[in-house]
C-alpha positions in Angstrom: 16.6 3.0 8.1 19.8 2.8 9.6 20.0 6.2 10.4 17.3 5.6 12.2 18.6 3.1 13.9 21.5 5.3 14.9 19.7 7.8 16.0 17.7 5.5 18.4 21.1 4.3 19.7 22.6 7.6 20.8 19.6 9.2 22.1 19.3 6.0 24.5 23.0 6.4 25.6 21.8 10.4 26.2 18.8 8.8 28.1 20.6 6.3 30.5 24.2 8.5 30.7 24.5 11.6 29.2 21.5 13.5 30.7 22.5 12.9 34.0 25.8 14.5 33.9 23.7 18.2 33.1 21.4 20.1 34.6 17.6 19.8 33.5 17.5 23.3 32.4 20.1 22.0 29.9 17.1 20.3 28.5 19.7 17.9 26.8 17.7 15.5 25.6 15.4 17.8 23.4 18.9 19.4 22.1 20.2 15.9 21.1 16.6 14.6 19.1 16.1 18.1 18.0 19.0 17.8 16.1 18.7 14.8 14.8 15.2 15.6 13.6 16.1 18.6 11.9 19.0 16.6 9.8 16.8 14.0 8.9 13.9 16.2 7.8 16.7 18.0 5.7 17.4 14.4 4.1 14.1 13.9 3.9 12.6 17.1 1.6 16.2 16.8 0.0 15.1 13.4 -1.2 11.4 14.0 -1.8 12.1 16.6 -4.2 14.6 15.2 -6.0 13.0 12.9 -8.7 12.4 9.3 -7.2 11.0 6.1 -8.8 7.4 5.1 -7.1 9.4 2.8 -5.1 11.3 5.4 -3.3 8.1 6.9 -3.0 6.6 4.4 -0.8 9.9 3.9 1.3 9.5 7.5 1.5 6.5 8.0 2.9 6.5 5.2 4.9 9.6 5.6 6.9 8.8 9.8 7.2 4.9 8.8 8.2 5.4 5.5 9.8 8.4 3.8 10.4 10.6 6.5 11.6 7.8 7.9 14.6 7.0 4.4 15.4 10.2 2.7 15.8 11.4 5.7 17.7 8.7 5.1 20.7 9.3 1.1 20.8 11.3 1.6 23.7 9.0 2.7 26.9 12.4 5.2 27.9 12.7 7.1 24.9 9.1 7.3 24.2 8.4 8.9 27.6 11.1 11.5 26.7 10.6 12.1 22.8 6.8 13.1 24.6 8.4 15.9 25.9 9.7 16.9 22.6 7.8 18.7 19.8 9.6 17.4 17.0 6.5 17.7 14.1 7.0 16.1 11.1 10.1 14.9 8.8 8.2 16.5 5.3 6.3 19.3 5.2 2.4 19.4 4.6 2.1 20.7 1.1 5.5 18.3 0.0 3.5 15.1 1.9 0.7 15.6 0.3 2.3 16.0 -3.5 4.8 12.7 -3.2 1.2 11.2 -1.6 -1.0 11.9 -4.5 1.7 10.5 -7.3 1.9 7.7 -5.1 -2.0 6.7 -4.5 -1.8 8.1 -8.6 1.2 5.4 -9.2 -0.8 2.7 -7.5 -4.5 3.1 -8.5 -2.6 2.8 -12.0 -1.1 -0.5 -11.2 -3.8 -2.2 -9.6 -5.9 -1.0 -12.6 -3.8 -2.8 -15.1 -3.7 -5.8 -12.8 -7.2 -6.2 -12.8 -6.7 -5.4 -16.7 -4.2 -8.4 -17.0 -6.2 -10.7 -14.6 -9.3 -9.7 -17.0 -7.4 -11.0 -19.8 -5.9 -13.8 -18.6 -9.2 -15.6 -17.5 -10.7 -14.4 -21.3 -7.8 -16.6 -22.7 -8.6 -19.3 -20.4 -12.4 -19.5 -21.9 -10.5 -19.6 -25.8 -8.5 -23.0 -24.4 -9.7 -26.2 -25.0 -10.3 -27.2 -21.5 -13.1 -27.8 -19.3 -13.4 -25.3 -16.3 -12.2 -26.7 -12.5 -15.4 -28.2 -10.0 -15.3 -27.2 -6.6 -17.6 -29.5 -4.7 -19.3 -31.0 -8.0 -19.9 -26.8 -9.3 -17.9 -25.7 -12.6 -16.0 -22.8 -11.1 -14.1 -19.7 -12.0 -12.5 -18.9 -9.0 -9.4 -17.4 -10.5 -10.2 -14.2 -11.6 -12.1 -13.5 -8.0 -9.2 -14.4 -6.1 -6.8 -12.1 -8.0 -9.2 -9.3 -8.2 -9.8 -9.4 -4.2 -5.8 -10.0 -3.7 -4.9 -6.8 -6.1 -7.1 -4.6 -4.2 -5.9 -5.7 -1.0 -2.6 -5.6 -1.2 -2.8 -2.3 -2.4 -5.0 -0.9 0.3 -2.2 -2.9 2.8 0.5 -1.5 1.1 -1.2 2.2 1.5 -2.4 1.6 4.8 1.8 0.6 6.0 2.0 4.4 4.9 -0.5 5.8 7.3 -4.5 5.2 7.5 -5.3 8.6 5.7 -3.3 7.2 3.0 -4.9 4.0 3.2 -8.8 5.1 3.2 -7.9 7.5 0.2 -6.9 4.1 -1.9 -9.2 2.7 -0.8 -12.1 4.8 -1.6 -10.3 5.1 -5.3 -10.0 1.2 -6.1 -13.7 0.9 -5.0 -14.3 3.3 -7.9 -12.4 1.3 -9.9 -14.3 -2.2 -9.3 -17.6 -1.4 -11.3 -15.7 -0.5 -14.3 -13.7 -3.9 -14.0 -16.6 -5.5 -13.8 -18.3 -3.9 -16.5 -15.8 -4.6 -18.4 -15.9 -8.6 -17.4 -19.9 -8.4 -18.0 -18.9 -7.2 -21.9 -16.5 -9.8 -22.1 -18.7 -12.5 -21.1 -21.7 -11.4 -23.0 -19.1 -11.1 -25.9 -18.2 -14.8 -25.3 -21.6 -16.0 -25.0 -22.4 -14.8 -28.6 -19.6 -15.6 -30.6 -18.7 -18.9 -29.2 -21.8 -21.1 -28.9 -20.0 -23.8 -30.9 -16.9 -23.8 -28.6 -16.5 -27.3 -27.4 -17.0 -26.3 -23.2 -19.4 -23.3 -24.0 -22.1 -24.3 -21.5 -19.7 -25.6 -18.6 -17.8 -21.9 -18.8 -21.3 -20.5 -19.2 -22.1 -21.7 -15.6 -18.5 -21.2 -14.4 -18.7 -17.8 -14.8 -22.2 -17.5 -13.4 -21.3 -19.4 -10.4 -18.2 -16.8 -10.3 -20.3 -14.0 -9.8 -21.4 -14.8 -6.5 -17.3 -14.4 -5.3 -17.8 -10.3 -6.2 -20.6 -9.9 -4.1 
């Protein structure tokens, strides 16, 4: 990032002083981002294949695929000029699309084990000795819903910062994911339903959970 930032710095001093002191078969502009390019996209693969947390990951790909074009053409002066300037990519294809799948890989596997968790947290809730939450006069399980729908967005946000290719792929993979979660809740819940008739709430989480259902659709 602040390299970035640097670079954005000089090749706006280039813009508004520099240029003018050369001719424009000079093309000193394109020789001044060129360069920078080139040294950051040697950063860049230097880092990706090096061997980086999922974290890095993600600040990876999102400053090479989002930040780093973006931020470049905030300003209308050095966006007119960088469009002038074939500068292609900081990573190459087949090295964006490797640190891209052990990403989306990474975080389908994290989401999965927060739906896991959030599956197991609202099964504990059913073994307490407490009567579920109303919401206008219903028994309700809202819980579970809300942390289900929250997982899956952030993570489709989270992909989607990368770039919108990125994003749809998630996307289409945590969709995937959903009717097994919900299988799995089903099993649960039919599981509960037979081994717990005697529990003291049985019938108010009975209709809690029914009521919940209508949240996933």
């Amino acid at each position: 990032l602040h390299m970035g930032k640097t670079m954005k710095e000089d090749l706006t001093v280039v813009v508004n002083y520099i240029k003018q002191l050369y001719p424009p078969e000079f093309n000193v502009f394109s020789t001044y981002a060129e360069l920078y390019h080139n040294y950051f996209a040697s950063e860049a693969q230097k880092n990706a294949e090096s061997h980086l947390e999922d974290k890095d990951i993600y600040l990876l790909l999102s400053w090479a695929h989002n930040i780093y074009p973006k931020d470049m053409r905030k300003d209308h002066v050095l966006a007119e000029e960088l469009g002038k300037v074939e500068l292609g990519s900081l990573l190459p294809s087949s090295l964006s699309k490797k640190l891209e799948k052990k990403y989306l890989d990474s975080e389908e596997a994290t989401v999965k084990n927060s739906l896991s968790r959030c599956l197991e947290k609202e099964i504990q809730r059913w073994k307490e000795d407490k009567e579920p939450e109303k919401l206008n006069g219903h028994f309700q399980s809202e819980l579970l819903a809300i942390f289900v729908i929250q997982s899956i967005y952030s993570g489709q946000k989270r992909a989607k910062d990368i770039s919108p290719a990125v994003g749809e792929e998630l996307s289409h993979r945590l969709w995937k994911e959903l009717p097994a979660f919900l299988q799995s809740y089903k099993d649960a819940f039919e599981d509960f339903k037979e081994r717990s008739k005697k529990h003291r709430y049985y019938k108010p989480i009975l209709i809690a959970n029914i009521n919940n259902c209508w949240n996933f659709r």
